[in-house]
N, C-alpha and C positions, 0 to 999 in steps of 0.2 A: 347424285341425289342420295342424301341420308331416309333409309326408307323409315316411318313412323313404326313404332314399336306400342304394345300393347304390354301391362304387367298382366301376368295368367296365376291366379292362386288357386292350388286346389287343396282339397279338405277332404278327409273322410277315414274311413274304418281301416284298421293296420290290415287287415285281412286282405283288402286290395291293393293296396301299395304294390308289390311286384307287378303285379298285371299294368297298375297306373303308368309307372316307371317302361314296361314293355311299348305299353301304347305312346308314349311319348318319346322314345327311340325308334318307333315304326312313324311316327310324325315326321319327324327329322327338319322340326320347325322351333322347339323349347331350348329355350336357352336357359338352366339353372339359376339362380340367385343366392348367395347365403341369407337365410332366416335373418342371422341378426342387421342384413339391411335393408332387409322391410321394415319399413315402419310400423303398418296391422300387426305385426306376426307383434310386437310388445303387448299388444291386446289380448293375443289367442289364449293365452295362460298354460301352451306349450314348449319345454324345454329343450336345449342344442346341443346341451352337455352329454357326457355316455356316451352315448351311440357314436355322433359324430367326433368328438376326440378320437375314437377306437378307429374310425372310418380313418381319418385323417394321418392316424399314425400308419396303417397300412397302406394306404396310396402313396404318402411319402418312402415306406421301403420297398415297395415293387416299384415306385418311378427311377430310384438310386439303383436298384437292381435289372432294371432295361437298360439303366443306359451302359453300367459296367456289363454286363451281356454282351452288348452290340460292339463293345470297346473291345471284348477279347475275341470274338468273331474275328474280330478287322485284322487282329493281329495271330490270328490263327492260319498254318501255311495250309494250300490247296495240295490234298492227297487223297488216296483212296478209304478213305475212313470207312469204318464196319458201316453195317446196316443197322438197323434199331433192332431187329428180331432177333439180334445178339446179344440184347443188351442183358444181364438178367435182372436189370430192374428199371423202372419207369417212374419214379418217384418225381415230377417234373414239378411239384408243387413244394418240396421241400426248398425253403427259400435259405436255410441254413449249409447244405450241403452247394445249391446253386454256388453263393455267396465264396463259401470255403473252394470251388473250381474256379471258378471266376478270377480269384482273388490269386489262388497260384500261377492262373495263368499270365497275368498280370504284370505277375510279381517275375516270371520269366521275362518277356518282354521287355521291359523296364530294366530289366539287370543287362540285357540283350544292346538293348541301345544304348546305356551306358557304354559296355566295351569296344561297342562300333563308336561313339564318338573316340573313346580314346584310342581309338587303332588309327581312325584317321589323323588323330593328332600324331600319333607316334609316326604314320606312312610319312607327314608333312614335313616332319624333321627328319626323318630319312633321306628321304627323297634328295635334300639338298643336298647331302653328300654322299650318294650314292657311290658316285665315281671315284671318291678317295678311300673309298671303304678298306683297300689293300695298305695304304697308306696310315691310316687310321691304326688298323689291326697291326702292325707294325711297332708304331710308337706307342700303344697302349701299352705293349709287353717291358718297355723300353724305362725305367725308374730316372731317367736323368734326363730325358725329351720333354718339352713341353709341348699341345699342340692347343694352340686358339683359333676359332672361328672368326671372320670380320665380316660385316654388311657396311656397303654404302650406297649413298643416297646418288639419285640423277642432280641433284646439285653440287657432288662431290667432283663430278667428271669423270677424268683418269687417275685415281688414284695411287694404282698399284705399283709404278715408281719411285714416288714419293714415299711411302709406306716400307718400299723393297730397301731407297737409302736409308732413311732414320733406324728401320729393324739392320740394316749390316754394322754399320756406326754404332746400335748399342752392345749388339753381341759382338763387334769384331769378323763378322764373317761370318759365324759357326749358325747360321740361318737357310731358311727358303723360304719359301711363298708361292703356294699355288695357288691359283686361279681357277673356278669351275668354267666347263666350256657351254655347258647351259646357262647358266645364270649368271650374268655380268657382275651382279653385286654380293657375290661370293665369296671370300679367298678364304684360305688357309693357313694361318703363320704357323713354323716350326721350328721352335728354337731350346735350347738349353733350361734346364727348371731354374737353375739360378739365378738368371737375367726376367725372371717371371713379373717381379715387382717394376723392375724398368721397364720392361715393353708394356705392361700395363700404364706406366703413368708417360713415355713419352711418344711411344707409339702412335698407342689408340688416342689418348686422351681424351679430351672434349669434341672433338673432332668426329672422330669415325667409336662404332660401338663395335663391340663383343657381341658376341648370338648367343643369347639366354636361351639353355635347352630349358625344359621344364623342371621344376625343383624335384616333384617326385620321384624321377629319377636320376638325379644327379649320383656322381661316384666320383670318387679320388679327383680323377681328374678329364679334359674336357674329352679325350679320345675314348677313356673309359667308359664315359655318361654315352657317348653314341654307337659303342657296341653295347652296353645294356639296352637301347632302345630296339636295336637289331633282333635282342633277345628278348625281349619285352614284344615286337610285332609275333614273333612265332609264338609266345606264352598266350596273347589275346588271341589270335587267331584258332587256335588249339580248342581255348572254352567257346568261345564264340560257337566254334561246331559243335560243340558238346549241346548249348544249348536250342541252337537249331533241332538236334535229334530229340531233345525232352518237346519242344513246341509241337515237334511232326508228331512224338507220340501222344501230344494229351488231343492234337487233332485227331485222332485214328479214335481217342476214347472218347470225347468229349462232342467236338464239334457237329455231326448230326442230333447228339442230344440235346445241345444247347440251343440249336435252332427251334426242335420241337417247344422246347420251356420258355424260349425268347415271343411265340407265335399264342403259345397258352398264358403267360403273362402279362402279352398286351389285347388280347381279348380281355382280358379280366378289371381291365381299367375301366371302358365306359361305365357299366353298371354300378362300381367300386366310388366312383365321382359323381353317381348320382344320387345315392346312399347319402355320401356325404353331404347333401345340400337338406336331406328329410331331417323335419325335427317332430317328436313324436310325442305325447304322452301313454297311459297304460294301452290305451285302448284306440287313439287316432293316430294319423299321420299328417303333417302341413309339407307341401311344398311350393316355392313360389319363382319365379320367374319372370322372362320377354319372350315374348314371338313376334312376329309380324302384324302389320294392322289387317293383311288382308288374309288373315289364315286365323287368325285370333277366335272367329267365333262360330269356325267350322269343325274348329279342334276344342272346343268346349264343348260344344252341340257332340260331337265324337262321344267325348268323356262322359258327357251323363247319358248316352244314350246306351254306352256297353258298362258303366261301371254306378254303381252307385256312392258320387260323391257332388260333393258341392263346389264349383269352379266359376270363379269371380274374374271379370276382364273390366280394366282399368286405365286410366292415361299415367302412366306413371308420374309420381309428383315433380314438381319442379327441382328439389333438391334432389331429385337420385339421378342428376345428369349422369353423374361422376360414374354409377354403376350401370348405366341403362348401356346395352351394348349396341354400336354400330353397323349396320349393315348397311353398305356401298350397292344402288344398281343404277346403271346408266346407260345409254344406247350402244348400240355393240360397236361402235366407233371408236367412243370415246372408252369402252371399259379398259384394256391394255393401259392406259395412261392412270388406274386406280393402281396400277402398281406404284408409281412415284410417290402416290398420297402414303401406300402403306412402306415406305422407304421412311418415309419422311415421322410423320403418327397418322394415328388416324384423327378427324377432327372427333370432337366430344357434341353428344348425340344432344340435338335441340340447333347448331347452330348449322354452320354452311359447310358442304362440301364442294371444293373447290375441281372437281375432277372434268367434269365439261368447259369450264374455263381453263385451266392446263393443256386439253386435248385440243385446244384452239390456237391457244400463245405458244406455247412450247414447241409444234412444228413451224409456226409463223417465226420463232426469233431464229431456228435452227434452218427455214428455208433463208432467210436473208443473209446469213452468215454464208451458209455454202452457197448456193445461187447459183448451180450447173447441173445442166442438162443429162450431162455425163455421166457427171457422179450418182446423179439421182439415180440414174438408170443402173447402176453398177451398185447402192445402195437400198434400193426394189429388191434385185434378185438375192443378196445376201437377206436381205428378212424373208424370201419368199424360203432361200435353202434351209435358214434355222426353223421355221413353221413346219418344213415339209419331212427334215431329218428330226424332230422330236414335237411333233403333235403332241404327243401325251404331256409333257411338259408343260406345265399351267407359265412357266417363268418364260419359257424357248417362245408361246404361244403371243403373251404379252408382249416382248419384245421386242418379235416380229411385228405385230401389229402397228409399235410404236414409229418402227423402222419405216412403214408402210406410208404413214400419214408423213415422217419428216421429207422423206423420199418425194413424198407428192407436192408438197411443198415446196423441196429444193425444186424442181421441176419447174414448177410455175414462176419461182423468181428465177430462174436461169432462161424463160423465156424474156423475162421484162430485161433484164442484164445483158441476152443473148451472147453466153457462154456454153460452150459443148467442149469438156476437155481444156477450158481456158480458149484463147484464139482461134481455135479449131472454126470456131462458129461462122464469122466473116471467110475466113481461107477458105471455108466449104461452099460458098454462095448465100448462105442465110439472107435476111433482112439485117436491118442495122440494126443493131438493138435500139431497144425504148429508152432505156440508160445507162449510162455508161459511169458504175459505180466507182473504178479506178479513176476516171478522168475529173467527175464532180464528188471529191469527196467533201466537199463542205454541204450539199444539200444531202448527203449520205448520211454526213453527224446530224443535220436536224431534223432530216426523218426520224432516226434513231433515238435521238431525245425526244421529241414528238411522241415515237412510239412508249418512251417510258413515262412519261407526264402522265398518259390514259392509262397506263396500265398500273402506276401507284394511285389516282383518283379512282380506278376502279379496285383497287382494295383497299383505299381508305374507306369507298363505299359498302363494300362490303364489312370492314371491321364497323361501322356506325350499326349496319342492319343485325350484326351480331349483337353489337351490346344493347337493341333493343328488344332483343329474341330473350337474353340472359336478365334485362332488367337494369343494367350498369348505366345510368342515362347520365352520369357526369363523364364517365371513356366515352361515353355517343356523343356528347357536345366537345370535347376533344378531338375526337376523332373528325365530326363535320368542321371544327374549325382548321384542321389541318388542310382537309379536302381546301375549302374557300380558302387556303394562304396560299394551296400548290396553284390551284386554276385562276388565282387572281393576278397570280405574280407571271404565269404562262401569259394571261391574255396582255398585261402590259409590257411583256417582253414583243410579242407577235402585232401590236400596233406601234408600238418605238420601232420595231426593225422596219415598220413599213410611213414611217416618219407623218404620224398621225399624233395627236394630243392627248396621252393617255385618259385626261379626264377625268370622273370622279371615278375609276378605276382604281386610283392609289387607295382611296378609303379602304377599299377590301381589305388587302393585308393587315390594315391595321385594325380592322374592326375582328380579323383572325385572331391576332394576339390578344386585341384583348376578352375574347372568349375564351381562348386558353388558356390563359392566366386566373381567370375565374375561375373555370373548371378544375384547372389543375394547380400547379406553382410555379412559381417563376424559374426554378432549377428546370424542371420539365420544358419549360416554351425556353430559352434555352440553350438545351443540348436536343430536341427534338423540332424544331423548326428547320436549323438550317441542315438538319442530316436529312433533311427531303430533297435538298439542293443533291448534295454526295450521292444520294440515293439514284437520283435521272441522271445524274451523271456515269453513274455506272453502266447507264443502258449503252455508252458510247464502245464498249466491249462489242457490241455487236457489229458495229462497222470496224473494228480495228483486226478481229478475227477476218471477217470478209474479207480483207484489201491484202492480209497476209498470204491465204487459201488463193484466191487467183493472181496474187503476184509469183506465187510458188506453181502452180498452174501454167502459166504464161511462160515462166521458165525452162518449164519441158518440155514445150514447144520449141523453144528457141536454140534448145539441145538437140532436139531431132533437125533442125535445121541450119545446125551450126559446124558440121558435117558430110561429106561428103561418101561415109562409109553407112551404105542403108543399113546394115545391120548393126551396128555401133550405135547410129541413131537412133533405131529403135530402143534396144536393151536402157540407153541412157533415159528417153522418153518413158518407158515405162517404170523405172526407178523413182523418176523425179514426179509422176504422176501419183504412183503408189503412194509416195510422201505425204502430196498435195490433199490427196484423198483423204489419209489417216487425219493430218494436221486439220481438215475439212469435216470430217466426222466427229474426231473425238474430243474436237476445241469446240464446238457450238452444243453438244452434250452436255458437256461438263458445266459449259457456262447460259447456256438457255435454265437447265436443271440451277444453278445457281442465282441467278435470277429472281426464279420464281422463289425457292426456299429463302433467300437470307431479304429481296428485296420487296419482294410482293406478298409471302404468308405472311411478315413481319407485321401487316399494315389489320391483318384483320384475323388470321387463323389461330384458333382454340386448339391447341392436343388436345392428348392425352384420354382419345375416345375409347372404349373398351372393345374386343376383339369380339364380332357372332360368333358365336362355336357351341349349333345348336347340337343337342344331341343324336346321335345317326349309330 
C-alpha cells in the first residue's frame, strides 16, 4: 500500500529557520521539496536564487568529494598508520588540500593497475614459452637464425608433421621445430633468416597463424621481442613495488585522516540538503515538503507549538504526482517482496502498489514450478542461515523472507504433487500423490494457462482502476476492453473444449474491438490484442520449468539406484540432486520475477514513483 502523503509548508522568521530545520530532522518524517515545485511558493513573492545556487554548488563538491574519499580508502593498503595526535594539523574541512590527497592517491592507484594489467599481459606471453627460454636466448644472439612462434587450431589436428615436411622441403633441412610440452598448440620454427619470406608464405599461409607478441614491444626480431618481454616483466615488476611502498606511505600519512574528514563530511550533508530546499526573502524563510498523512498534523501542532511560524497541511495537487514521494507499507509478510517493486521502480504516488499481489503470485508460480517437499525443506533453512548470519542487512533480511514464503509454497505443491527429493515420496511409503504433474502434463499446461488468463485480467483490472485514479478514461475504456476480449475469448474456449454452444458468447470479442478501436486506433487493437494471446502463453514457462526440475530430480534417484556401490550411489545422487535444486531454484526466480515484470506490470503499472527519504 502507497501510504497517503500530506504537502507541509511552513513560513516564518529567518531567525528560526535553524531550530525549524532541527525540529524537522528530530521528526524524521519531512521530506524536502524544491520551492520552484510548489505551485503557492509562485505566490509567496519569495526568491530561490543566491542562497540556494551557493547551497547547491557546495553539496555537489562534498558529494564528488565523499565519493573520491571512499575511492582512495578502498585502495589504501591495511598497515600500522600513526595516530591522529601526531598529526600536526587537523585542517579536515580544507576541501582543497582533501582533494589535492585524494587525487595523488588516486593517481598512484591507477598508475598501479595499469602495470599490473600489463605484467599480466606480459606473464601471458611468457608463460607460453617458458620452456624454450634457453633456446630462445640462443638464437636471439644468433644474426642469421630466424625463430617464429606457430598456434593451431583443435580443427587443425596434428599438425606438426605436416608443418615439419613443408619447413625441411623449403629450407632443405637447415630447420627444427619444437613443440611445447604444456600446450599442444604451441610450436616453434627455427630456420635460417633467409628462407624468412618463404616459410612465411608456404609454411604458415592461410592455414595456421604466427603469435603476434604485442607491438609495443616488438624488436628486431621474434626471439628478440620475447627476451625484451623477460625484461620488460622484471622493469614492471621493479615500479610496481616502487609504488606499493608510496601507497603504504601515504597510508601511514593519510588514511586515519581521511577517515576522520570522510566521517565530518558526511555529517555535513543532511543539514547542507536542507538549506538547499529554503528559499528566503530579507527577513523570512519558506520551506515546503511531504510527510505522512498520519503524522502530518502532529508535526505542525509540534512546529507552532515550540516555534513561531505559520504551517499549512494540504493534499497535494493532482499534477505534483510526478514530485510527491512514495512511501511503501505492508504487512510484515508481504514487506520482503517490496524489494522487487524497488528492483523494478517504484509505482508513482496516487496509483497502485502492486506489493501484496507479488507476495501472493510470486511464491504461488515459484511453488508450482519447484513443487518438492525436499527442496522446500533444504530452501527454508538456506533463508533461515541468510537472516540468521546477517540480520543487520535490510537486503540478507528481505530475501530471506522471500525465500521463506517461496519455500512454503514449494512445500504445499510438493504435497499436491507428492514429490520429496523427486521419487523418494512413493519409495518412502507416502500416499500417492494428488497429481501427478509428469504423467498429466496436458492438464498442467491448462492449469498453467488458466493461471495466466487471471492473472493478466487481474492487471488489466488493475491498469483500468489506475487510469481512473490518474483521470485517463480513454486508456480505462482500453484497458476494460482488453479485460472483456481476454475473459471472452477464455470463456468460449472453456465451453468449445467442453462441446457446448458457445452462443451469444462470440459477440463479446467483437463488441471488445470495437471499443478499442474507438478508444484508441486500429494500429493499437492490432499489435495489442493478440499479444494478450503471446502474453498467457507465456505462463506455459511454468509448467515446462516444473517437468525439467523433477525429471532432473527423478534422475538422481535413478543414479542412486542404478548402482551397486552405496557410496558411488550416493556421491552421484547428491550431485545430480544439487543440480536439480539449483535448476529448481533459480529457473522459477528468474521466471516467476519475469512474469510478473514484463507480463503482468505491463497490463497496469506506473513508474517512476519518487523515493521517501525523509530527513533523520
Amino acid at each position: 500500500m502507497i501510504v497517503p502523503m500530506k504537502r507541509l509548508r511552513i513560513a516564518g522568521s529567518k531567525s528560526v529557520a535553524g531550530e525549524v530545520i532541527d525540529l524537522l530532522h528530530e521528526s524524521g518524517t519531512f521530506h524536502p521539496a524544491n520551492p520552484s515545485e510548489d505551485t503557492v511558493f509562485e505566490e509567496s513573492g519569495l526568491e530561490t536564487s543566491g542562497m540556494l545556487e551557493e547551497m547547491a554548488l557546495l553539496l555537489k563538491t562534498i558529494e564528488f568529494l565523499i565519493k573520491d574519499v571512499k575511492s582512495a580508502l578502498l585502495v589504501l593498503p591495511d598497515n600500522d598508520y600513526c595516530s591522529l595526535e601526531s598529526k600536526e594539523f587537523r585542517d579536515y574541512g580544507n576541501f582543497e588540500m582533501i582533494q589535492t590527497i585524494v587525487d595523488e592517491i588516486l593517481e598512484l592507484s591507477g598508475e598501479m593497475g595499469e602495470l599490473q594489467d600489463e605484467l599480466k599481459e606480459v606473464e601471458a606471453y611468457r608463460s607460453l614459452f617458458m620452456e624454450f627460454l634457453p633456446l630462445i636466448e640462443m638464437v636471439a644472439t644468433s644474426v642469421d637464425m630466424e625463430l617464429v612462434g606457430v598456434s593451431f587450431t583443435e580443427e587443425d589436428g596434428d599438425p606438426v608433421a605436416e608443418v615439419e615436411e613443408t619447413l625441411e622441403k623449403v629450407t632443405g633441412g637447415a630447420c627444427s621445430i619444437f613443440r611445447s610440452a604444456e600446450d599442444t598448440d604451441i610450436a616453434l620454427l627455427v630456420f635460417p633468416v633467409s628462407f624468412q619470406k618463404e616459410v612465411a608464405k608456404e609454411v604458415l599461409g592461410e592455414r595456421y597463424s604466427s603469435v603476434h607478441l604485442p607491438e609495443r614491444y616488438e624488436d628486431k626480431t621474434f626471439a628478440r621481442t620475447i627476451l625484451r618481454l623477460k625484461e620488460k616483466r622484471a622493469e614492471l615488476t621493479l615500479r610496481i613495488k616502487g609504488l606499493e611502498e608510496k601507497l603504504n606511505q601515504s597510508s601511514t600519512l593519510w588514511r586515519d585522516w581521511l577517515r576522520v574528514a570522510l566521517g565530518k563530511l558526511e555529517r555535513s550533508l543532511p543539514p547542507l540538503r536542507t538549506k538547499n530546499y529554503l528559499a528566503s526573502s530579507e527577513r523570512t524563510f519558506w520551506i515546503s515538503g511531504f510527510t505522512p498523512e498520519d503524522t502530518s498534523y502532529s508535526l505542525k501542532e509540534e512546529l507552532e507549538k515550540r516555534l513561531d511560524v505559520m504551517v499549512s497541511v494540504s493534499e497535494p495537487f493532482p499534477h505534483e504526482r510526478n514530485s510527491t514521494p512514495v512511501h511503501l507499507k505492508n504487512p510484515f509478510w508481504a514487506t520482503p517482496f517490496e524489494r522487487l517493486i524497488h528492483l523494478y521502480s517504484l509505482p508513482l504516488y496516487g496509483t497502485i502498489d502492486p506489493t501484496l499481489i507479488v507476495a501472493i503470485t510470486f511464491p504461488l508460480f515459484f511453488g508450482m514450478i519447484l513443487g518438492d517437499v525436499g527442496y522446500a525443506m533444504v530452501l527454508a533453512f538456506a533463508g533461515y542461515e541468510i537472516i540468521r548470519r546477517w540480520p543487520s542487512i535490510p537486503l540478507a533480511r528481505d530475501f530471506g523472507g522471500i525465500m521463506y514464503m517461496s519455500a512454503l509454497s514449494a512445500a504445499l505443491f510438493g504435497l499436491v504433487y507428492g514429490e520429496f527429493f523427486g521419487k523418494l515420496w512413493t519409495r518412502l511409503g507416502f500416499y500417492e500423490p494428488l497429481f501427478h504433474r509428469k504423467e498429466e502434463t496436458a492438464t498442467t499446461l491448462y492449469m498453467v494457462l488458466i493461471v495466466g488468463v487471471f492473472h493478466l485480467a487481474l492487471g488489466l483490472t488493475l491498469g483500468a482502476i489506475n487510469c481512473a485514479k490518474t483521470g485517463n478514461r480513454r486508456e480505462m475504456a482500453e484497458k476494460l476492453a482488453d479485460l472483456l476480449f481476454l475473459l471472452s475469448i477464455f470463456a468460449i474456449g472453456v465451453v468449445h473444449f467442453r462441446g457446448i454452444d458457445p452462443g451469444f458468447w462470440i459477440v463479446l470479442p467483437v463488441i471488445a474491438v470495437i471499443v478499442k478501436l474507438v478508444a484508441g486506433d486500429i494500429l493499437i487493437t492490432i499489435t495489442e490484442l493478440p499479444k494478450l494471446f503471446s502474453n498467457v502463453l507465456s505462463y506455459a514457462r511454468l509448467m515446462a520449468l516444473g517437468l525439467a526440475a523433477i525429471t532432473l530430480a527423478d534422475l538422481a534417484d535413478d543414479v542412486f539406484l542404478a548402482t551397486d556401490i552405496l557410496l558411488l550411489g550416493i556421491v552421484g545422487s547428491v550431485i545430480t540432486h544439487s543440480a536439480s535444486f539449483l535448476l529448481g531454484v533459480v529457473g522459477p526466480a528468474i521466471q516467476a520475477g519475469r512474469l510478473h515484470y514484463v507480463e503482468f506490470f505491463s497490463q497496469f503499472y506506473i513508474p517512476q514513483g519518487i523515493v521517501y527519504t525523509p530527513l533523520k
